[in-house]
C-alpha positions in Angstrom: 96.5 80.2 89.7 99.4 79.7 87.3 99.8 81.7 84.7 99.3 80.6 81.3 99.7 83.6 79.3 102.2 84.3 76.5 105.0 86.0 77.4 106.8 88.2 74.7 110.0 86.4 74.9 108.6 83.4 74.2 108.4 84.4 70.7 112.2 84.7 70.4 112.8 81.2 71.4 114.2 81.6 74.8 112.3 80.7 77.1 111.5 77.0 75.9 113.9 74.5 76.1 117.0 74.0 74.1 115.5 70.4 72.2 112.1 72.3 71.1 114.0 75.5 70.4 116.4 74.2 67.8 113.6 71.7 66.7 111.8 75.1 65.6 114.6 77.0 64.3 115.9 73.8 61.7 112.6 73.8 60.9 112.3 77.1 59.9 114.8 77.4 58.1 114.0 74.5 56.1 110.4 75.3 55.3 111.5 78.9 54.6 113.4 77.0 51.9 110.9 74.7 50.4 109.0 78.1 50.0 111.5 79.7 48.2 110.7 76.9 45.2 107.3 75.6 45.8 105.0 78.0 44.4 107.0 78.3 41.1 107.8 74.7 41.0 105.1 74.4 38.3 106.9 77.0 36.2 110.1 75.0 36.4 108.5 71.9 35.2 106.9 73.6 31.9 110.0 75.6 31.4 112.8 72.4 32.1 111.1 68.9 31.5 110.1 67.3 28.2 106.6 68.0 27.5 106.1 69.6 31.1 102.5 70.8 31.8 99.9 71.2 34.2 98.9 67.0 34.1 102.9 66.5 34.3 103.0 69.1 37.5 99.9 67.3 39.3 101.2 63.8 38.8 104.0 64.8 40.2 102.9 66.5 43.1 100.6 63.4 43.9 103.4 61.0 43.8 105.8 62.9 46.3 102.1 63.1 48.6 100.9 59.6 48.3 104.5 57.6 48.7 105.1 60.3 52.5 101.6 59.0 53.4 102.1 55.4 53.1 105.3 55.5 54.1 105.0 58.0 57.6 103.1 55.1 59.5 105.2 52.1 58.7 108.4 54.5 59.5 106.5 55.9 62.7 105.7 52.5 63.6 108.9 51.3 63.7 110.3 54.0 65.7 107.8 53.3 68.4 108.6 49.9 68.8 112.5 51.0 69.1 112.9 52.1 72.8 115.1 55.6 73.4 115.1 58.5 70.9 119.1 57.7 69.4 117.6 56.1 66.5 114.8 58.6 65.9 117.8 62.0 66.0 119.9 59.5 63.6 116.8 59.1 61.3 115.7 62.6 61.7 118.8 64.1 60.9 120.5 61.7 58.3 117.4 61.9 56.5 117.5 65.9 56.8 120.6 66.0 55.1 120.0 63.8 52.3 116.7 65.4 52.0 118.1 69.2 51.7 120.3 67.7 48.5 117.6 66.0 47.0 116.2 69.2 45.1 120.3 69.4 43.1 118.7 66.3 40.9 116.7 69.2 39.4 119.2 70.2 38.1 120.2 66.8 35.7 116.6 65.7 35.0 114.4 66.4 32.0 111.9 63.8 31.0 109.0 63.3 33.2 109.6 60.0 34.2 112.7 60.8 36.0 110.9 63.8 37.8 108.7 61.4 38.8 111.1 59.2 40.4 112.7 62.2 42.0 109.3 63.1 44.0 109.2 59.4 44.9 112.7 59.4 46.9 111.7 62.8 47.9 108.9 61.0 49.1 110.5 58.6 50.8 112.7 60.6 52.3 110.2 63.0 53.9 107.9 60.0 55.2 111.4 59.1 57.7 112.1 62.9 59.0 108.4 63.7 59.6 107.6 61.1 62.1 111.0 61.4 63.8 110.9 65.1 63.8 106.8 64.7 65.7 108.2 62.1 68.2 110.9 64.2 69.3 109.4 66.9 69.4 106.3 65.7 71.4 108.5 64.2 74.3 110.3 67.1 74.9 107.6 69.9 74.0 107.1 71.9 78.0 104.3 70.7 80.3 101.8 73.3 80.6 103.4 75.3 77.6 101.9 72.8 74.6 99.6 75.2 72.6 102.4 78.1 72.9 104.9 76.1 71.6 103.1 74.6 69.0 101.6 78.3 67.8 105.3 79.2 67.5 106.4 76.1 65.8 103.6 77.2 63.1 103.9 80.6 63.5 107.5 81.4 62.7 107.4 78.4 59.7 104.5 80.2 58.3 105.7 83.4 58.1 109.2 82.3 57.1 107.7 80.3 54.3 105.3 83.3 53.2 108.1 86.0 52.9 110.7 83.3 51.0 107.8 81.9 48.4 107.5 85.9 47.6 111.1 86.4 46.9 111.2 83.2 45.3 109.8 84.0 42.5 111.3 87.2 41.7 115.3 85.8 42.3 114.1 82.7 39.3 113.5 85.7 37.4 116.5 87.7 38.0 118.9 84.4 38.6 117.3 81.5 36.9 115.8 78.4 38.2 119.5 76.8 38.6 121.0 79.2 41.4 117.8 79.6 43.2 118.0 75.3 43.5 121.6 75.9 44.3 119.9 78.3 47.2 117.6 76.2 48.3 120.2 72.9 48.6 122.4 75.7 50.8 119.6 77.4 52.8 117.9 74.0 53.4 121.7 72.3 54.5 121.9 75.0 57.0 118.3 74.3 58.6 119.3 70.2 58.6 122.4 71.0 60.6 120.4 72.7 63.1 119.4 69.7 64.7 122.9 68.5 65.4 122.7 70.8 68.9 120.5 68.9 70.1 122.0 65.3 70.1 123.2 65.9 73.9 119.8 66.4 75.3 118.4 63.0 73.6 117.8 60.5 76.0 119.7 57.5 76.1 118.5 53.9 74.8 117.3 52.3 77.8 
């Protein structure tokens, strides 16, 4: 009987293949980031935009939610009914890039209207690179070796995410909301480039 079990080095990414493994590691990186901001992002709306408060915070927080979800099956639609996976990596990662630079028009906004058209684009954005990201990641994800893949994939993004959303909040309060942006634009740029190793390995349009 095969074995299924985990093997230790599975955890550090080397025994999967080279697609899935730098799928995981961008990913990482950039959900490490997002963590870095997200659980003071609420903070940085009260303290930076015009009348911020906790109604100003949920609204905004629903629009970036509600335009990914009706935009993610139209998007993932589309890429389904495009044979080969060049145009999901050049979705996935031009998106990834704009995306990681989004977060700078934190920096130049303070009325709530223009936060709210911020979350849309962010929106927008995320509803391309999440269904692009899955199908790639699906075809390529090792036969037999699904649910170990998929518990490191949450695993390692999970942990990043925890460990950078606690030192998120103390490096606002030592370096203000502006640099810790700054870091997340850089830390988040990094994670996006991540996925450029794996353009040789995507199949060809056929």
């Amino acid at each position: 009987m095969a074995r299924r079990g985990i093997k230790s080095i599975d955890l550090f990414l080397r025994d999967i293949n080279p697609v899935i493994r730098f799928l995981i590691i961008s990913d990482t990186i950039i959900l490490g980031a997002a963590g870095l901001l997200g659980p003071i992002f609420a903070l940085f709306i009260e303290d930076f935009i015009q009348g911020g408060n906790e109604a100003v915070a949920g609204l905004a927080a629903g629009i970036y939610l509600f335009i990914k979800s009706i935009f993610q099956i139209p998007v993932a639609h589309l890429i389904d009914k495009i044979r080969g996976e060049k145009d999901d990596f050049w979705l996935m990662f031009v998106c990834s890039i704009i995306t990681a630079t989004i977060p700078l028009l934190y920096l130049v906004i303070n009325t709530p209207l223009q936060l709210y058209l911020v979350q849309f684009i962010l929106g927008l954005f995320i509803a391309f690179t999440f269904p692009t990201y899955m199908a790639i990641f699906t075809r390529h994800i090792d036969k037999k070796k699904e649910g170990t893949e998929w518990g490191i994939y949450f695993t390692l993004t999970d942990l990043t995410g925890a460990a950078f959303a606690m030192v998120g909040g103390f490096f606002a309060s030592a370096h203000g909301f502006s640099i810790l942006i700054l870091l997340v634009v850089f830390i988040s740029l990094i994670g996006s480039l991540m996925l450029w190793p794996i353009k040789p390995y995507i199949l060809k349009k056929t």
